[in-house]
N, C-alpha and C positions, 0 to 999 in steps of 0.2 A: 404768640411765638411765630415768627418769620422762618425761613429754612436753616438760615447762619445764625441767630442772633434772636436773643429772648429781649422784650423790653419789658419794662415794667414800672409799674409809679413807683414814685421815691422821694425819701426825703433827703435830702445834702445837710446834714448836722455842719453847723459854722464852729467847729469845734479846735482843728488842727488847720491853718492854714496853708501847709504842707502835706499833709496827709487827709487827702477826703473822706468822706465818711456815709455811709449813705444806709436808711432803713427800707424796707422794701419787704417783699412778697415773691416765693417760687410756691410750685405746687411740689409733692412731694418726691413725685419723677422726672423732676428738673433738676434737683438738688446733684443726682447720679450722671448730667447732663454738665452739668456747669462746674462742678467740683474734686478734686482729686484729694487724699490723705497722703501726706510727708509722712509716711514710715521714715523712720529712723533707724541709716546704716553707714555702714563706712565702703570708700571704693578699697582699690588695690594698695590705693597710696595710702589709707590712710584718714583722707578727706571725711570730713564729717557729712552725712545728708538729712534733709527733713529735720523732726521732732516730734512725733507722734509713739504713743507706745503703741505696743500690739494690741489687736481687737479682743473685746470681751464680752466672747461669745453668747453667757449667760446674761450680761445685762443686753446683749440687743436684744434677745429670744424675750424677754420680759419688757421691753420697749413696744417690742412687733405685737406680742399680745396685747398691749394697751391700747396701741395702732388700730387695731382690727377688732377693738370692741366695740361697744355701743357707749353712745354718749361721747363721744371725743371731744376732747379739748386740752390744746396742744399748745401751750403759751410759751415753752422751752427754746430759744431762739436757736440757730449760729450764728459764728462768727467766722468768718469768711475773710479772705487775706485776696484779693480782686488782682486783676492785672490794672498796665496802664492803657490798654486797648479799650476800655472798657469808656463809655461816653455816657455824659450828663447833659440833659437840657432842659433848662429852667423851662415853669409854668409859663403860658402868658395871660395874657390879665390881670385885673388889679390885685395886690399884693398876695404874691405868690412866695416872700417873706416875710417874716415876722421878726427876723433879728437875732433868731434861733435856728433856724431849719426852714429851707427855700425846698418846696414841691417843686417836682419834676418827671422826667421821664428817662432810666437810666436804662441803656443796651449796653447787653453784656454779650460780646460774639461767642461763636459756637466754633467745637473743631470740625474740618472738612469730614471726617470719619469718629466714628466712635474707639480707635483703637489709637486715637490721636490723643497726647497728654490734654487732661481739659484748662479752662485757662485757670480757674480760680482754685486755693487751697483749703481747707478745714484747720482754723486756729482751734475752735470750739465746736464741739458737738460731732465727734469721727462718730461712735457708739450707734447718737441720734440717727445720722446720716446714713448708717446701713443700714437703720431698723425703716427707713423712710424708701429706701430704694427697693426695699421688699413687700410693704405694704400693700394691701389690697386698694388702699383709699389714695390710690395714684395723684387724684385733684388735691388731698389734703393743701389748704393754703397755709402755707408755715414761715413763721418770720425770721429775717435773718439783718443781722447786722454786717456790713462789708467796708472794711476800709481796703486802699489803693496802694498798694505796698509789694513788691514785687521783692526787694532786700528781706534776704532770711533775718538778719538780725533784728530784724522789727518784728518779723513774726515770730521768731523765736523769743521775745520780748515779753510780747503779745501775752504766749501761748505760757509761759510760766507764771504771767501775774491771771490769768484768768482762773487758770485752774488752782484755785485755794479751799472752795469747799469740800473736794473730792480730791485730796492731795496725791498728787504723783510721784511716781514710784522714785524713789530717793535716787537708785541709780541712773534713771533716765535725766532725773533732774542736774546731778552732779554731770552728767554726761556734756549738755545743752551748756550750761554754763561756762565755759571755754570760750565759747562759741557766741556770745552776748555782746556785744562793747557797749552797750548804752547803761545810764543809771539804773543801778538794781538796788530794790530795798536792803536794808540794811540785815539781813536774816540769809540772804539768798547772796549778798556781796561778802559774805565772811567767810561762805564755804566755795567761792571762785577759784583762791589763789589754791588750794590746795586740789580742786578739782584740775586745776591745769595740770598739780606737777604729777596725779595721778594716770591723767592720759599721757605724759611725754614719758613716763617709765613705762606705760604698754607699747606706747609705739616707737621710742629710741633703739637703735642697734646697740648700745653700749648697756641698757639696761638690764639686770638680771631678769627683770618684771617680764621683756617682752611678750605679748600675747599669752600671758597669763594668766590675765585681770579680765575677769567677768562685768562685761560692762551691757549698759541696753539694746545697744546696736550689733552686740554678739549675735552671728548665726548659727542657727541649731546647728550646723557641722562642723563648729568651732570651738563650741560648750564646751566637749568633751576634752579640751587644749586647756578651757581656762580654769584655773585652780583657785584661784584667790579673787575673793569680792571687793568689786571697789570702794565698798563704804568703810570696811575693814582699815584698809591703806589710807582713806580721808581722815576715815577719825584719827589715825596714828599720828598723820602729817600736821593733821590741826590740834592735835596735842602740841608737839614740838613748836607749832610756831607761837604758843602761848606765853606767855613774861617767863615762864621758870621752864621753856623749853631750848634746848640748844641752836632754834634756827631764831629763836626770836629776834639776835641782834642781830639779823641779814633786812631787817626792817626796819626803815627809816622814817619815825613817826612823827619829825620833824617836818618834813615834802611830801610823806606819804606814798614814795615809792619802798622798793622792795626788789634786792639783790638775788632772783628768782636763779640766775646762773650758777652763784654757789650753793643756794640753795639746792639744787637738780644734783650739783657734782657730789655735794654732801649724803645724799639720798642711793644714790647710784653706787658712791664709794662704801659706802656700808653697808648694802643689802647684798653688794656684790660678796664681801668679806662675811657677811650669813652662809650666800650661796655654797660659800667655799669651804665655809667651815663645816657645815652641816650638807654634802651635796647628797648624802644618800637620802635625807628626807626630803630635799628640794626639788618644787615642781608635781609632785604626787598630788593626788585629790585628796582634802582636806579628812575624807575618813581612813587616808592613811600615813597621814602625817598631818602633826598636829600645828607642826612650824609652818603649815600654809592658810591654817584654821585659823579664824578670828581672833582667838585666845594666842596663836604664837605670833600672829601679825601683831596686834596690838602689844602684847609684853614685851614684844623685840624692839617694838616703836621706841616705846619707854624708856629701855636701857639704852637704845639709840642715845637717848640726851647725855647719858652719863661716859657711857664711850667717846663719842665725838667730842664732848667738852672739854676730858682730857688728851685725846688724841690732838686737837686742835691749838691745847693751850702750846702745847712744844712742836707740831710743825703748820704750814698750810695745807689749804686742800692740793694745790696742785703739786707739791712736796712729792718728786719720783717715787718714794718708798710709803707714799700714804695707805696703800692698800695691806701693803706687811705688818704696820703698824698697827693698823681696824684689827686685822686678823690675830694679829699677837694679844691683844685686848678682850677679844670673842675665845682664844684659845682658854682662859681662867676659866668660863664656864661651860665650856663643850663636854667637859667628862660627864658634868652635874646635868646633862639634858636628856630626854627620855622624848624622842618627837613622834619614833614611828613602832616601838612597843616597850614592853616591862610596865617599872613602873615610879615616879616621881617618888621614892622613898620618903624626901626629909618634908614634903607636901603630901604625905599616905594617898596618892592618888593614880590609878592606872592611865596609863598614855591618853587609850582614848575617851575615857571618864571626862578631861575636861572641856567644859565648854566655852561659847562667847556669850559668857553672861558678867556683868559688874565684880561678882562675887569672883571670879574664876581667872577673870583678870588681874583684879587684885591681887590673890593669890599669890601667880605666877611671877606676877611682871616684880613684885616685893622678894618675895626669892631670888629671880634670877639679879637682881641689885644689888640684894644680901650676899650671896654670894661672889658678885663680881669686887664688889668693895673690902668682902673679905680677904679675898684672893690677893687682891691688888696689897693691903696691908700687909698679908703673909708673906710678899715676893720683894716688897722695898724691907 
């Protein structure tokens, strides 16, 4: 290692003719040298950054003892997201490829200061990476894979198909996906459309949602703001956009686009018409109102289809008087709710008894149906 600039032997994988690829060797206090972790935050605006989750503290501390025992043998790689600063130069002499991977010599520069961002990021292995920069066994030589990719959305790409063995945390994943434009499997492309409309209701002015929704990138001094988990609100949304859901024909399965506009206004216009109906439970922390717990997100999702479906059959979304209408529809069962004490009588169940379990959703979300349908009968 030079004063700027680590070199090192390497392989050039002929893999992506766009995106280089290269296998290589640091020692283990080079890694804290040449790499930084993409936490995952949001700025003032709004902007999404990084994709990393928070550290875990217990698996480094069981890392570092591994580190620092006897017998080591550390075959656990990273995976590194390199600048484009970063220079390859083939071997010389006879065939220094084979048609697979060209040997060579890759420098990777260094920052003038250590207080300087360094150049390359952690796709894979943040945990590894701190339990290495602690380590007593500084020389440890550790392998790392580095592709050339400076665009988040490759590393953000990257970083959701690698991690499958150790699955990540649902909301950081629902988070990052917004945030993707490339082919995503078919598992991880289903819950996209509903992960976007869950970030445009935290961060829209028009939304009831705003900054209410507990997401990855939430800061500890923000927690105590967010009430409702974003998984809560996904599952609801990806209920509805199901065949027997009321956003399903905003979906054009013929082109394979998706009327995301009215979809949003549809969302907005009815949680808003919750808000209103119920504002003395709205916004409270989940153990004191049950209408922002999993069990009243979800059951309210539910009847969402049944409300809008008929709200919709007689006017449009953008209809001046659409919000009177939601609320005249939600008025049927406002008596029949119980969100922030007593107790759900015709369900024998205390306010905060219920939970977000299958069972409890059930339940609820079948009652509050029952009764809107009955209502509705009783009033034509």
């Amino acid at each position: 290692m030079t004063e700027n600039v680590i070199k090192r032997r390497a392989l050039r994988i002929e893999q992506n003719p766009n995106i280089p690829l290269y296998l290589f060797a640091l020692e283990a206090q080079e890694v804290d040298l040449v790499a930084d972790v993409a936490r995952i935050s949001r700025d003032e605006a709004g902007k999404l950054f990084g994709y990393q989750r928070p550290e875990k503290k217990q698996h480094v501390k069981q890392i570092l003892e591994y580190l620092d025992g006897e017998d080591v043998l550390f075959p656990n790689g990273l995976i590194l997201a390199l600048p484009t600063t970063v220079r390859f130069k083939g071997g010389r002499g006879p065939n220094p490829s084979d048609g697979l991977a060209t040997i060579g010599t890759l420098e990777i520069p260094l920052p003038e200061s250590r207080d300087a961002p360094r150049p390359a990021l952690i796709v894979d292995g943040q945990q590894r990476s701190r339990a290495l920069a602690l380590t007593r066994r500084s020389t440890l030589p550790i392998t790392v894979a580095g592709f050339v990719a400076e665009d988040l959305d490759i590393q953000r790409d990257q970083f959701l198909r690698v991690n499958t063995v150790s699955p990540l945390p649902s909301n950081l994943v629902s988070e990052l996906l917004p945030e993707v434009n490339t082919q995503l499997p078919t598992r991880l492309s289903a819950r996209k459309l509903p992960a976007i409309l869950v970030n445009a209701l935290n961060q829209d002015s028009d939304s009831p949602f705003k900054g209410l929704v507990k997401q990855a990138s939430t800061t500890p001094d923000k927690k105590s703001d967010t009430v409702v988990k974003d998984n809560s609100l996904i599952t609801a949304i990806t209920e509805s956009l199901s065949p027997s859901g009321v956003l399903f024909s905003y979906k054009n399965l013929a082109n394979g686009t998706t009327d995301t506009t009215s979809i949003r206004k549809i969302l907005v216009v009815y949680w808003t018409a919750v808000k209103d109906t119920f504002p003395e439970a709205w916004g409270l922390p989940p153990a004191k109102s049950r209408l922002m717990h999993g069990v009243g997100i979800r059951s309210l999702g539910r009847l969402m289809d049944r409300v809008m479906e008929r709200v919709l059959f007689d006017a449009d979304i953008d209809s001046p008087d659409i919000s009177h209408r939601v609320m005249a529809e939600l008025a049927l069962i406002e008596p029949h709710c119980h969100w922030t004490k007593g107790r759900w009588p015709e369900i024998n169940t205390h306010w905060n008894e219920l939970q977000n379990t299958p069972r409890h959703i059930s339940i609820l979300s079948n009652f509050l149906i029952r009764v809107y349908r009955d209502s509705r009968m009783g009033a034509s």
